[in-house]
N, CA, C and O atoms as a GROMACS GRO file, in nm:
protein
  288
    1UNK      N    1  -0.605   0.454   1.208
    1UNK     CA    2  -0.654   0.373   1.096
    1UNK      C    3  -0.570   0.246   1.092
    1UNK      O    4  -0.447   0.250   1.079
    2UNK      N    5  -0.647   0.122   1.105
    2UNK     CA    6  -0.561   0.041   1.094
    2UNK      C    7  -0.546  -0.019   0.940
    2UNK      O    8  -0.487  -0.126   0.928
    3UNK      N    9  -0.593   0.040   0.838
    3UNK     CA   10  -0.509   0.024   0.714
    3UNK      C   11  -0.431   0.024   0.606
    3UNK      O   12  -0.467   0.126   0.548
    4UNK      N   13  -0.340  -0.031   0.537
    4UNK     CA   14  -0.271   0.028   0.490
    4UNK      C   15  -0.277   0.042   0.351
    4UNK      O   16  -0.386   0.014   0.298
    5UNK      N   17  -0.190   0.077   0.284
    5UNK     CA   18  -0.187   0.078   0.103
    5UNK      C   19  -0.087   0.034   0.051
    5UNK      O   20   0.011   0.092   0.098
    6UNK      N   21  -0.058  -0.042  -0.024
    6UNK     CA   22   0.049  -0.125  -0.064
    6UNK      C   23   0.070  -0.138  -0.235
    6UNK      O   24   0.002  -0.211  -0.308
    7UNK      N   25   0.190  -0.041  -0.282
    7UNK     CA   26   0.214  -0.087  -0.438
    7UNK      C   27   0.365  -0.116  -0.427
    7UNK      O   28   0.429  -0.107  -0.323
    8UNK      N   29   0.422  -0.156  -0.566
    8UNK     CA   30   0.526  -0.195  -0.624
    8UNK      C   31   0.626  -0.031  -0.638
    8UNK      O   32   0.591   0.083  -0.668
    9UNK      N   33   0.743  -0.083  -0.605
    9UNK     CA   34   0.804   0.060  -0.642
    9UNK      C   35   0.907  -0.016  -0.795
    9UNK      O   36   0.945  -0.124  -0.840
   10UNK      N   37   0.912   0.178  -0.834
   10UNK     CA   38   0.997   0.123  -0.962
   10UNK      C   39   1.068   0.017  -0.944
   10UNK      O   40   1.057  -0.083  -1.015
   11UNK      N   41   1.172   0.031  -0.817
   11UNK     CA   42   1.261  -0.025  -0.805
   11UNK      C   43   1.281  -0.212  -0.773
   11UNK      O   44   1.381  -0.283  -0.758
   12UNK      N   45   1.145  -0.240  -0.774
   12UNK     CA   46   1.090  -0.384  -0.744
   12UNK      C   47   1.049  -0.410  -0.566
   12UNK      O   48   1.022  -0.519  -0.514
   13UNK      N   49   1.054  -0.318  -0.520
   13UNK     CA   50   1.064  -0.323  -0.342
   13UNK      C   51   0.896  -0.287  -0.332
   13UNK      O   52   0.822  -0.287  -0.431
   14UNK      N   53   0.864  -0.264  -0.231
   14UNK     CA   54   0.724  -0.281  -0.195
   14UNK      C   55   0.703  -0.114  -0.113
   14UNK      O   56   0.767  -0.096  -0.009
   15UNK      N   57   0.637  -0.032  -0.152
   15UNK     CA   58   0.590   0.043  -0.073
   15UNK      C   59   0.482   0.067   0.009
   15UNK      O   60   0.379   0.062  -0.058
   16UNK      N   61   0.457   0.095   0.145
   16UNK     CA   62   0.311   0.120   0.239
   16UNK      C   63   0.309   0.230   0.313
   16UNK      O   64   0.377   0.259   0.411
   17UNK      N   65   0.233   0.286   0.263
   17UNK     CA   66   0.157   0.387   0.273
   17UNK      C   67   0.039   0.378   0.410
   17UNK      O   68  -0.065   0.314   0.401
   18UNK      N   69   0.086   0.468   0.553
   18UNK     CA   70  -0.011   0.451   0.684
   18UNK      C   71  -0.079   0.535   0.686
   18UNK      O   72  -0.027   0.637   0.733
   19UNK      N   73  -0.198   0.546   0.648
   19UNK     CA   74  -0.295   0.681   0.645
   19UNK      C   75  -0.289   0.743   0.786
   19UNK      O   76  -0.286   0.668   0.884
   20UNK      N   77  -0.288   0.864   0.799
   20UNK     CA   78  -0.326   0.948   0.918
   20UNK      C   79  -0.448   0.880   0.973
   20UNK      O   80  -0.539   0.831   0.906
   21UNK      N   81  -0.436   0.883   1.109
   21UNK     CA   82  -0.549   0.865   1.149
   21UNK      C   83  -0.654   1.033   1.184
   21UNK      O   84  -0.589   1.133   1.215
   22UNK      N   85  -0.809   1.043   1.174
   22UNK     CA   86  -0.867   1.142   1.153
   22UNK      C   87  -0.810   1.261   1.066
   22UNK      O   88  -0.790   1.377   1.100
   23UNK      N   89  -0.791   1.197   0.941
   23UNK     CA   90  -0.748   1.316   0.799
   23UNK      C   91  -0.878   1.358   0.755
   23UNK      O   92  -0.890   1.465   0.695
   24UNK      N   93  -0.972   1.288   0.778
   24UNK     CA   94  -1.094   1.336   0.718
   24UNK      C   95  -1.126   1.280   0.521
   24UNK      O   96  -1.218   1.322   0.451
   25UNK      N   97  -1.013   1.177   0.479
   25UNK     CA   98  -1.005   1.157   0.370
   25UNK      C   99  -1.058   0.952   0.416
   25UNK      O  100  -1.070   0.906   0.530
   26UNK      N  101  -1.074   0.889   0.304
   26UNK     CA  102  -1.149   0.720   0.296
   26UNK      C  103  -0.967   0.659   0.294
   26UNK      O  104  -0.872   0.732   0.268
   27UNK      N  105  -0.960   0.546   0.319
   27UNK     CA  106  -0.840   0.505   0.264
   27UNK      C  107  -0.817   0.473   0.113
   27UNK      O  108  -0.709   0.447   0.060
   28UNK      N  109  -0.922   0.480   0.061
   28UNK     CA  110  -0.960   0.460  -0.060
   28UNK      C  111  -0.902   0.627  -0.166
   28UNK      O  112  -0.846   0.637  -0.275
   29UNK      N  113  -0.953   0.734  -0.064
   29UNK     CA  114  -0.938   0.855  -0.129
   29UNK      C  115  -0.765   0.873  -0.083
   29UNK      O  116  -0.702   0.954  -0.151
   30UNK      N  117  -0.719   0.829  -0.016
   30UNK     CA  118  -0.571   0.878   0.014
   30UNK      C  119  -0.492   0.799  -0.089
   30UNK      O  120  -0.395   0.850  -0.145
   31UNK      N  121  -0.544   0.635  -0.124
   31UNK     CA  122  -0.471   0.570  -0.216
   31UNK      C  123  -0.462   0.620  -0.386
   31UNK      O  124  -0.367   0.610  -0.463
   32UNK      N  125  -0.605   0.677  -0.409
   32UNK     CA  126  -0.617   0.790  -0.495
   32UNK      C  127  -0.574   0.897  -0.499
   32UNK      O  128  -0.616   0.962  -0.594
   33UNK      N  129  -0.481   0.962  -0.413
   33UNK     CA  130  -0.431   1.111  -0.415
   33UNK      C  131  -0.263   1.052  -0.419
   33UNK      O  132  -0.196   1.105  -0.508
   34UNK      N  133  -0.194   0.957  -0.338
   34UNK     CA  134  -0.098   0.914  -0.256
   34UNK      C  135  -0.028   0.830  -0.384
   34UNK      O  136   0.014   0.893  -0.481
   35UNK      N  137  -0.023   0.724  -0.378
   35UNK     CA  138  -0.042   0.641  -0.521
   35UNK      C  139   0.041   0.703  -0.621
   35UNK      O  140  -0.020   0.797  -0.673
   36UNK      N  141   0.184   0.683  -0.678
   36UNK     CA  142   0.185   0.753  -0.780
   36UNK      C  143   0.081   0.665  -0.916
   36UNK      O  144   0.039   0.549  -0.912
   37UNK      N  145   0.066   0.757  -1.014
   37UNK     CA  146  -0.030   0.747  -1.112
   37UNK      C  147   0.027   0.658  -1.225
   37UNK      O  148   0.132   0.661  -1.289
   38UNK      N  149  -0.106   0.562  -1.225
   38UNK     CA  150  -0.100   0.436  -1.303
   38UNK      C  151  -0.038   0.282  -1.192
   38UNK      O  152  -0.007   0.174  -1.242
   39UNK      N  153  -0.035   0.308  -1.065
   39UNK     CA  154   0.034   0.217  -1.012
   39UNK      C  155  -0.060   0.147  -0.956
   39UNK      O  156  -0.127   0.221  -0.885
   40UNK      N  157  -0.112  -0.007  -0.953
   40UNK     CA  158  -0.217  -0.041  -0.920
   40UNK      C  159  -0.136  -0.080  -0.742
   40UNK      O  160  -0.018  -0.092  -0.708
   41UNK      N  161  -0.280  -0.090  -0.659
   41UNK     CA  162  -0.212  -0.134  -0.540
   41UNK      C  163  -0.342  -0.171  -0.456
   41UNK      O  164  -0.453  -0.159  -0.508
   42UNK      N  165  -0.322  -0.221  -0.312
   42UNK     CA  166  -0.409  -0.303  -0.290
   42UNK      C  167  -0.415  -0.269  -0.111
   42UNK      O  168  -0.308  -0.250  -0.052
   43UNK      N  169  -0.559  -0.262  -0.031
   43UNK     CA  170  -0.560  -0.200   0.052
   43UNK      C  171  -0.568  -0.305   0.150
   43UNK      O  172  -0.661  -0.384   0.134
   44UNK      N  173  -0.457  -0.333   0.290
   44UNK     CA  174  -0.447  -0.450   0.377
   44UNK      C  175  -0.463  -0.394   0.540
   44UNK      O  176  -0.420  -0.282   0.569
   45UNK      N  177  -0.524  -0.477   0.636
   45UNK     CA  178  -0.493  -0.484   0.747
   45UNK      C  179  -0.338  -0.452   0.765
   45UNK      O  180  -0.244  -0.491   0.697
   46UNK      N  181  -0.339  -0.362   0.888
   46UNK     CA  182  -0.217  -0.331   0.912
   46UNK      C  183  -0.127  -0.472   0.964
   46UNK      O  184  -0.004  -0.480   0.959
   47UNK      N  185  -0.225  -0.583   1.017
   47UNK     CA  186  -0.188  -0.692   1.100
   47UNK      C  187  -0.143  -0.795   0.986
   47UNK      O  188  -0.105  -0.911   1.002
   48UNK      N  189  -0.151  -0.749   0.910
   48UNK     CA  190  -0.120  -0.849   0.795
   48UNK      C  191   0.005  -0.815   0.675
   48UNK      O  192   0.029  -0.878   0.572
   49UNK      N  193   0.064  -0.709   0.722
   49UNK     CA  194   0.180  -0.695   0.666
   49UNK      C  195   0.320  -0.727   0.725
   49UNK      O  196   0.368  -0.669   0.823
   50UNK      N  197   0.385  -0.836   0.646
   50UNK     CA  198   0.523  -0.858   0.742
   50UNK      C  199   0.585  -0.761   0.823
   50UNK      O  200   0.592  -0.642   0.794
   51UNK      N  201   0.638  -0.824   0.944
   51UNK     CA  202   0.703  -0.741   1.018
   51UNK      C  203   0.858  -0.825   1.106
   51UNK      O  204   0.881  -0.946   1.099
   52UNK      N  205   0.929  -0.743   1.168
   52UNK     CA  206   1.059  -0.805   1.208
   52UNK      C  207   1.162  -0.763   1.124
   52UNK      O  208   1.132  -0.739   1.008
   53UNK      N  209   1.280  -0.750   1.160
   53UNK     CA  210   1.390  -0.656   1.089
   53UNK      C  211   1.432  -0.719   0.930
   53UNK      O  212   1.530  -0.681   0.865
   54UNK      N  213   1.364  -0.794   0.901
   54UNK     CA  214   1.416  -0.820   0.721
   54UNK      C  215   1.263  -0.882   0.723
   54UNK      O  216   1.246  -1.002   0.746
   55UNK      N  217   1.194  -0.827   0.708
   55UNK     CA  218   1.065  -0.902   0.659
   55UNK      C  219   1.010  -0.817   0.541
   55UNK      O  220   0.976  -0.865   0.433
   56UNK      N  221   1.006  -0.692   0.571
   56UNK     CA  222   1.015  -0.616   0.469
   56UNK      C  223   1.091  -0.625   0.330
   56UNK      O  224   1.041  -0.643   0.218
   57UNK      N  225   1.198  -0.612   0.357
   57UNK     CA  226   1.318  -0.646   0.246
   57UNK      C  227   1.280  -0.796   0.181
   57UNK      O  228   1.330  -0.844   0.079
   58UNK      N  229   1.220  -0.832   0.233
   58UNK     CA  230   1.211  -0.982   0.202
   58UNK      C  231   1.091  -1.027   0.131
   58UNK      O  232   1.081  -1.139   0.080
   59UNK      N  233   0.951  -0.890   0.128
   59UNK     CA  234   0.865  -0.931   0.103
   59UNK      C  235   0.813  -0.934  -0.033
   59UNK      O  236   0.829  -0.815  -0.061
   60UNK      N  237   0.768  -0.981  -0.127
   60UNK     CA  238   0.747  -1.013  -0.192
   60UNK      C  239   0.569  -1.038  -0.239
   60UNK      O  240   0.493  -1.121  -0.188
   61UNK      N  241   0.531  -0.920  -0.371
   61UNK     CA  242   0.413  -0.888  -0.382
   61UNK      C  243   0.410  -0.934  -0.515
   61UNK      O  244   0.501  -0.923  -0.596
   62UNK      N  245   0.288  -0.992  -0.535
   62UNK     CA  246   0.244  -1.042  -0.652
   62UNK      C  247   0.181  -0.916  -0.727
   62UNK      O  248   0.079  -0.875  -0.672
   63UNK      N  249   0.228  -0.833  -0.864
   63UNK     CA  250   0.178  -0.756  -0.939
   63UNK      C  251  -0.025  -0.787  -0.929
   63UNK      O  252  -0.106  -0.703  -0.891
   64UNK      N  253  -0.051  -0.898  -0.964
   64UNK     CA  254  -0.110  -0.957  -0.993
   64UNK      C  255  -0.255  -0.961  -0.864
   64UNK      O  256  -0.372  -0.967  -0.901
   65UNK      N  257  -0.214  -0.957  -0.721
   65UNK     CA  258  -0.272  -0.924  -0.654
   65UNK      C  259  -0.280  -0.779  -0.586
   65UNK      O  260  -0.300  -0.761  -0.466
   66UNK      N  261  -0.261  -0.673  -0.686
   66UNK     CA  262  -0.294  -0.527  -0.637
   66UNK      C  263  -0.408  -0.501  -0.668
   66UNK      O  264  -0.411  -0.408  -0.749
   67UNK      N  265  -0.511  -0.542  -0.641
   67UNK     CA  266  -0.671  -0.539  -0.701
   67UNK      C  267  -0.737  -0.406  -0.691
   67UNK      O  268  -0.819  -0.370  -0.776
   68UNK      N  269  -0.698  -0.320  -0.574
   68UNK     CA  270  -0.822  -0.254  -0.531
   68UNK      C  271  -0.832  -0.110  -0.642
   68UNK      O  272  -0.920  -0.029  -0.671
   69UNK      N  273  -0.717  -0.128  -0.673
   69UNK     CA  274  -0.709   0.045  -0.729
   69UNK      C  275  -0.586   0.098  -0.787
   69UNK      O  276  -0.482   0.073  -0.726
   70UNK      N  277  -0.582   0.174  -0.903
   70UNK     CA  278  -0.482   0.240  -0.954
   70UNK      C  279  -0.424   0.384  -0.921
   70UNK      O  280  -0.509   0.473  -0.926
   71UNK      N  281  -0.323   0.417  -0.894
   71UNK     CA  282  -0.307   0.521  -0.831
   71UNK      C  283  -0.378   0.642  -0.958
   71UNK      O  284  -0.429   0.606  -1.064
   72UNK      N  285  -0.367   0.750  -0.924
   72UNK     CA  286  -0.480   0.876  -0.993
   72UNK      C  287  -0.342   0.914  -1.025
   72UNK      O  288  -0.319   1.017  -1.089
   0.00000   0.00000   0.00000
């Protein structure tokens, strides 16, 4: 699966979530199970999430653009 799931952690850092590939679940239904609850978050190309040894640490998510879904 090349997509991923992306929310805010308590802690202000960014968490992503790589679905199994053939789970038999939507990425949609894993962000709904996966997700802790009430956390909105937003579903991206894997090719589109920073990468390189501080890109992560570095990245920076707008609350504001977690559109797709609230965790269950």
């Amino acid at each position: 699966m090349t997509k991923r799931i992306i929310y805010k952690t308590d802690e202000g850092g960014v968490a992503i979530i790589a679905p199994a590939l053939n789970c038999g679940l939507t990425v949609e239904q894993i962000a709904a199970k996966d997700v802790p609850t009430g956390k909105p978050y937003k579903i991206m190309n894997a090719a589109d999430i920073p990468t390189g040894p501080n890109a992560i640490d570095e990245w920076i998510v707008d609350e504001a653009d977690l559109t797709d879904g609230v965790g269950a």
